[in-house]
N, C-alpha and C positions, 0 to 999 in steps of 0.2 A: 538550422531547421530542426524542431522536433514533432516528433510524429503527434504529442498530447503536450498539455499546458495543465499542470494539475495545480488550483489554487486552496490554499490549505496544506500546513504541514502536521496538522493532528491525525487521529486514527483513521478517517476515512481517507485522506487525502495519501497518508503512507500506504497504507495498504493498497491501493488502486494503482499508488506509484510503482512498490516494487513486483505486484503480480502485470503489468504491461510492461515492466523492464526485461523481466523474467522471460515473455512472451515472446522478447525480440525488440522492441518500441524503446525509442526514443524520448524520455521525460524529463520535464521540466517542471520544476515544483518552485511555488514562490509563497510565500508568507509572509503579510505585514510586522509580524513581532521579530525579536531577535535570535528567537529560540524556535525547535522545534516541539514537536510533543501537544500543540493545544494547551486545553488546561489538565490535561493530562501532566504536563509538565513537572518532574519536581530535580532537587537537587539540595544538597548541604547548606542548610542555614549558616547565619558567622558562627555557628557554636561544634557545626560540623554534623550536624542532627539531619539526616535525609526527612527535604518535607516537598506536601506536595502543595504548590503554590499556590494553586487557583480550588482549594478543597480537596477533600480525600476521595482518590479512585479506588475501590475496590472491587478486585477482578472477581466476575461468578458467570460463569455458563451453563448450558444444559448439551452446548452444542459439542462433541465430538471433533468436529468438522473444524471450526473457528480453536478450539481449542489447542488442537493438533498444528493449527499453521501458524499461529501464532510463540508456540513451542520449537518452530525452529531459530527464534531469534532472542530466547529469554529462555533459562531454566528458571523454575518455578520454589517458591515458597510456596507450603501449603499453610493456607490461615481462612478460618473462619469467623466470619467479623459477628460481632454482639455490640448492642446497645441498648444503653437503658436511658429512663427516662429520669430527672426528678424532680418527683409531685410530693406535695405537703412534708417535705423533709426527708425523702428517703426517695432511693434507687428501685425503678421497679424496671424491668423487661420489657422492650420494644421490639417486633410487634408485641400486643397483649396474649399473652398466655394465661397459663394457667396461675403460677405464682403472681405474675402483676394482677391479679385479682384477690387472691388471699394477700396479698402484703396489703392493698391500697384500703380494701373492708376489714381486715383483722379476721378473714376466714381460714377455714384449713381442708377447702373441697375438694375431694376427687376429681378425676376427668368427667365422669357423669354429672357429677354436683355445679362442676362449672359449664357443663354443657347446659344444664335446668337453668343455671344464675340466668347465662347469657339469653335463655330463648322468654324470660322476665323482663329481663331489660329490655328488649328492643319493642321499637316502636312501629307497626304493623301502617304502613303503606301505600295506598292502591299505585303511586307512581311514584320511581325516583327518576329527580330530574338534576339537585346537585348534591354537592359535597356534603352537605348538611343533610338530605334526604336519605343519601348512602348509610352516613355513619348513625343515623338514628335507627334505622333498619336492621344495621349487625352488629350495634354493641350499646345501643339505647343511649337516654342523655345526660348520664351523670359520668360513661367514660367518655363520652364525646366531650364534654366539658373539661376532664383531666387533662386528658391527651392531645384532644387534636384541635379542640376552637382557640384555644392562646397562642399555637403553633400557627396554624393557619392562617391568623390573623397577622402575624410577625414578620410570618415567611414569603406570605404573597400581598402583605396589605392589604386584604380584603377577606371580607368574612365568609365562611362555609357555604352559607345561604346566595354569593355570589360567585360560587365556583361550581364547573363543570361536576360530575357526579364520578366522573373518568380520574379523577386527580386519585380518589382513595378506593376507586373502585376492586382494586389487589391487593391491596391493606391483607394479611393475614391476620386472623385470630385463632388461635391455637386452646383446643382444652388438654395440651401437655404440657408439659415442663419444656419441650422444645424453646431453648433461649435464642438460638443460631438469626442472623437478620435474614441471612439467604437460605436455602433450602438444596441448591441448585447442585449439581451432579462434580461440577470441576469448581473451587473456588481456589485459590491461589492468587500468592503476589508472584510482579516479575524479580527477582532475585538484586536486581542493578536497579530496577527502578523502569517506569515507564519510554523518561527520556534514553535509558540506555535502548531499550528494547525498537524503540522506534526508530532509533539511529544504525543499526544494523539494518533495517530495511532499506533505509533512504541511503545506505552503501554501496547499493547496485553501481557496477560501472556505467552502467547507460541510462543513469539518471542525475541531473544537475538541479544543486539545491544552491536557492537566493532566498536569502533572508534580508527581512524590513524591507522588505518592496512592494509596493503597493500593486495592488490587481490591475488597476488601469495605465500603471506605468509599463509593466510587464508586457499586458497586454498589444503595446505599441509596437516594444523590443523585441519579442519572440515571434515567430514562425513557428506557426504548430497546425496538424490539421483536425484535430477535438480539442475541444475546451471541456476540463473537468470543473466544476466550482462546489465549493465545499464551504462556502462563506455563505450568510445571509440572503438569502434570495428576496428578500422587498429591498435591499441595498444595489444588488445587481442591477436589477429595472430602475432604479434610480430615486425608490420609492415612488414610485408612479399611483400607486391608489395608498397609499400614506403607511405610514411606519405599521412593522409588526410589532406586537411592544412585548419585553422581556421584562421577566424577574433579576436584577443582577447582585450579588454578592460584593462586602468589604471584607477583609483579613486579619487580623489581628495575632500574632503570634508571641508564644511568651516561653522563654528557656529555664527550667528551674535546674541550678547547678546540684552536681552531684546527689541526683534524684533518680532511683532505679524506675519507680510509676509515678504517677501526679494522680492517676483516677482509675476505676475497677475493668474498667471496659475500654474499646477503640473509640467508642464517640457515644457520650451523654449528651440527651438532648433536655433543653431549658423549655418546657411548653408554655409556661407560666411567668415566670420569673427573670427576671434580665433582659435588654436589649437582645442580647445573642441569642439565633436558635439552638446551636450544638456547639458541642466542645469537640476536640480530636486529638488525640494524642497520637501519633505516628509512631511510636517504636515498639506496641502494639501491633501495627498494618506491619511492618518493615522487617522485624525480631533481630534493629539493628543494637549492636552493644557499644554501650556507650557511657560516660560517668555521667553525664544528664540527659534531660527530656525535655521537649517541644511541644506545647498545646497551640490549636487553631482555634480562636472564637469565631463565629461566623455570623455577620451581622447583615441581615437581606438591607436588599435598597432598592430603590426605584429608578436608579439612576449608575450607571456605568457598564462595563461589560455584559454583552447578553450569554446571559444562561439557562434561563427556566422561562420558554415559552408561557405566557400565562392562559390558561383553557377556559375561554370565553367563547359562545356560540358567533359573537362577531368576529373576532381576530380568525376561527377558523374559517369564515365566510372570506374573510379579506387574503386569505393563504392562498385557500381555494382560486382566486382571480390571479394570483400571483403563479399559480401549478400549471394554470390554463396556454399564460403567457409560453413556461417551460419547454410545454409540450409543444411549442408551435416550433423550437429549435433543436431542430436535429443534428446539429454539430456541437449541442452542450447538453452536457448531463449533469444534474444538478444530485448532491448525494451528500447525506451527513445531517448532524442534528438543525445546525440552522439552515442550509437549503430546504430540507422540509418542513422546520416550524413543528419540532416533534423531541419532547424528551427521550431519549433513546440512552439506553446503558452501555458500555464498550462493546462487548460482545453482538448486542444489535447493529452497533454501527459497524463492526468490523463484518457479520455477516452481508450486507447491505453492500458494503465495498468491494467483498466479493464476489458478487452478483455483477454492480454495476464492472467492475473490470472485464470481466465475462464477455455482458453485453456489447464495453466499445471495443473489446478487440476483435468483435463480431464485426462490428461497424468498419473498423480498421481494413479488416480483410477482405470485406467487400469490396470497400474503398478501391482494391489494392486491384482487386479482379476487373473490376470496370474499369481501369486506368489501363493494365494491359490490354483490354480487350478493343481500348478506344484508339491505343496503340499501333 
């Protein structure tokens, strides 16, 4: 008998696990894959190269809080991640800054002069409603066209003009030389890696980890009195008002021997040009030494693992039916990127996790009151 059923062994599902282990509670954590960590996951290619399997995590908070509890199970690397882009032959800075504007027109502007470029370029509005609406409004249509309508197009299979306005709506533009992708207060990697870091949580002695088993097989085998799920919530209900549909990701990895860098940045992005959206080089994210390097091409698809909710006015209507369902069960709590149909960054989901453990050990202790009192 355990007191909670946590399905998912990525960030949200660890996290929930070992703060109710901690609490006292009894856990059970199961995972259809054979690993833990989500796609958080990484570990040594055949070349010995730390990669991270399912694309590159990098860690950035603002939170104090999340940063701090996650610090008791990983010391930290500090790294701040850059990216550039390349357009017509050359490397410029992503987000746009200041330089990716003199590099891309052959100018040499101040922060004023690029502040003047930008309020020329854009295109004045009465309403934005998508992605295309957005970026014509904060950087007009000739960087819209650089940067972001090839990418867009690549990434989600569908053009600006058919995406929500929420996709770029944090896009930073910069009129400094600020290169940095994050801005955020804590940025850091975990020293081992994610899967180290997650596997020191799921340590707790009062928690039992099954891996490759299926949710509804578990579901038969275990005794638990909450069910956590951290998997797919239109899968749960059995798609019952029909599928959420996801953007998914292919991998592509390449080891160049005895190579100290392969490229100037942690991840160039291809707006234009190639099948693949971005490049990644990991030792970079990692500052592991080693006589070669490891790039990730990353090739979107339409088809395989879900990753990137796609932000369509309908799929949020069809969530929405699926949230309704949620709330109608009070013995499960649904938490993580795919229960809610929500891109969410590490740090959101791990603060998110620790909420929700909060709440069912609230539940929990209720539980526990009314049972003696019925006693």
């Amino acid at each position: 008998m355990s007191d909670v059923l946590v399905v998912g062994a990525g960030f949200a599902g660890c996290v929930v696990a070992e703060r109710l282990a901690s609490a006292g509670y009894r856990v059970h954590v199961v995972d259809r894959r054979e690993h833990i960590a989500g796609n958080a996951f990484d570990e040594p290619d055949a070349h010995g190269v730390l990669v991270h399997r399912f694309g590159p995590h990098i860690f950035h908070t603002n939170s104090s809080k999340v940063f701090a509890y996650l610090s008791r199970f990983t010391a930290w690397r500090p790294y701040e991640h850059r990216v550039l882009a390349m357009v017509n032959g050359q490397h410029v800075p992503m987000p746009i800054n200041r330089d990716t504007i003199n590099r891309l027109f052959g100018l040499s502007l101040d922060a004023k002069g690029t502040a003047a470029f930008l309020d020329k370029a854009r295109v004045p509005l009465d309403r934005i409603r998508t992605s295309e609406d957005q970026l014509l409004a904060t950087v007009g249509a000739e960087l819209c066209d650089l940067l972001y309508r090839g990418y867009s197009r690549k990434f989600w299979g569908l053009e600006l003009s058919e995406l929500s306005s929420s996709v770029v709506a944090r896009l930073p533009v910069r009129t400094s030389t600020d290169d940095r992708y994050f801005t955020c207060r804590y940025q850091a990697m975990p020293v081992a890696g994610y899967t180290a870091m997650l596997g020191h949580m799921l340590g707790h002695p009062r928690i039992t980890l099954q891996l490759d088993t299926d949710f509804q097989a578990a579901r038969e085998r275990v005794a638990y009195r909450h069910l956590v799920f951290t998997g797919a919530i239109d899968e749960f209900f059995d798609f019952r008002f029909g599928y959420l549909p996801y953007r998914s990701l292919r991998f592509e990895l390449q080891h160049f021997a005895d190579t100290e860098q392969h490229q100037a940045a942690g991840t160039v992005n291809y707006p234009n040009d190639f099948a693949y959206t971005r490049v990644t080089e990991f030792r970079h994210l990692t500052g592991q030494q080693h006589s070669g390097t490891t790039i990730m091409l990353e090739y979107p698809s339409a088809e395989g693992p879900p990753y990137y909710p796609v932000p369509r006015p309908e799929n949020t209507a069809r969530y929405r039916r699926y949230r309704q369902l949620a709330g109608e069960m009070p013995d499960v709590t649904f938490v993580g990127r795919l229960a809610r149909y929500q891109y969410l960054n590490m740090d959101q989901v791990v603060a998110a996790a620790l909420k929700t453990a909060e709440a069912v050990g609230r539940r929990l202790r209720a539980g526990q009151r009314q049972s003696r009192a019925a006693g």
